[in-house]
C-alpha positions, 0 to 999 in steps of 0.5 A: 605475546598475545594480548589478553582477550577481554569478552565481547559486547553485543552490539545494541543495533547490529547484532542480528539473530540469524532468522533463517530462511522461509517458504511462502507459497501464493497461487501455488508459487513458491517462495524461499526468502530471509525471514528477517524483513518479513518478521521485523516489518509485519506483525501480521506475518510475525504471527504466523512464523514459529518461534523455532524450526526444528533442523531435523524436520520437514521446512514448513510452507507459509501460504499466503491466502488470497495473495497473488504470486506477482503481488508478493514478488512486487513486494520483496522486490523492494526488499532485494532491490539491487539499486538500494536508494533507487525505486524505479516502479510503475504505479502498478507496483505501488499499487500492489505493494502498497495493497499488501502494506495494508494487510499485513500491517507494514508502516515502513513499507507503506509510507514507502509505497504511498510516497513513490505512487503519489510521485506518479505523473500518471495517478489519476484522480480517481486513484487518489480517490481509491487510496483516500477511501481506504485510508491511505491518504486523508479528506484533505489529501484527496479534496482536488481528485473529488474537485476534479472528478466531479466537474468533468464532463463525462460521468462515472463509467462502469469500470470506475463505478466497480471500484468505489463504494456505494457511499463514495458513488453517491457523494460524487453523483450528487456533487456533479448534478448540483455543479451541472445546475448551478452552471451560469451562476456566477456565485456558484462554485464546483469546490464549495459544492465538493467540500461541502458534499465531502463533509457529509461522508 
């Protein structure tokens, strides 16, 4: 005799709704992916994706303004990583993951980001820069990058100069033209004139 079947409890963790399937489209490139990550991750996302899909209607297409196809792809790779604990990425990866965290407001994603693209042996110190200025990474976390670039020899190039903020520019032209006049004087210091220019920003 079959024992009396008793109703089933819902699992408090691991009884998923089934979300579905989305379409995404950037630069006329078009994306079929679970809605699940994407909802559960973004408010920004969770936003713009109905309450319900009508079954019988025609699939609706999200377009992503303003995002690059490659960027996207570089973001849901994280997700449908085939090696689930391994993240090998160039930093150009973390780059664009981390710049598309930022919009739509995915903190997982973000920290995840930022902690495989601070690993990078090749970050350069202006990167750091570009990452502290938009609030990726704190003063603190970018004082030896400021350090650095303002007593190299070699001034700010046009590419570099094209990625900052007038602000920022400005704090690391006055830094290097006070380390250049200070040099051989013993009690002058590259740091003390850093950290004391970044106070002003």
């Amino acid at each position: 005799m079959n024992p009396e079947l008793k109703p089933c409890a819902q699992s408090t963790h691991y009884f998923l709704r089934d979300h579905g399937m989305l379409m995404f489209e950037a630069e006329n490139v078009l994306f079929r992916v679970h809605e699940y990550f994407l909802h559960r991750d973004s408010p920004v996302l969770r936003d713009m994706m109905p309450v319900e899909i009508s079954p019988n209607g025609p699939e609706p297409i999200f377009h992503l303004d303003g995002v690059r196809s490659k960027d996207f792809e570089q973001l849901l790779w994280l997700y449908y990583n085939p090696a689930v604990t391994v993240y090998d990425a160039p930093k150009t990866t973390w780059h664009a993951i981390l710049k598309l965290a930022d919009r739509w407001e995915m903190d997982n994603i973000k920290k995840i980001a930022l902690g495989n693209l601070l690993k990078a042996a090749d970050l350069e110190p202006l990167e750091r820069i570009m990452l502290c200025e938009r609030g990726d990474l704190s003063r603190d976390q970018a004082t030896e990058a400021y350090i650095t670039v303002c007593s190299r020899e070699a001034p700010l190039t046009v590419e570099e100069l094209k990625t900052l903020s007038t602000e920022v520019i400005l704090i690391i032209t006055c830094a290097r033209e006070q380390i250049i006049a200070l040099r051989g004087n013993a009690e002058a210091s590259a740091v003390d004139v850093v950290k004391t220019a970044l106070k002003k920003i």
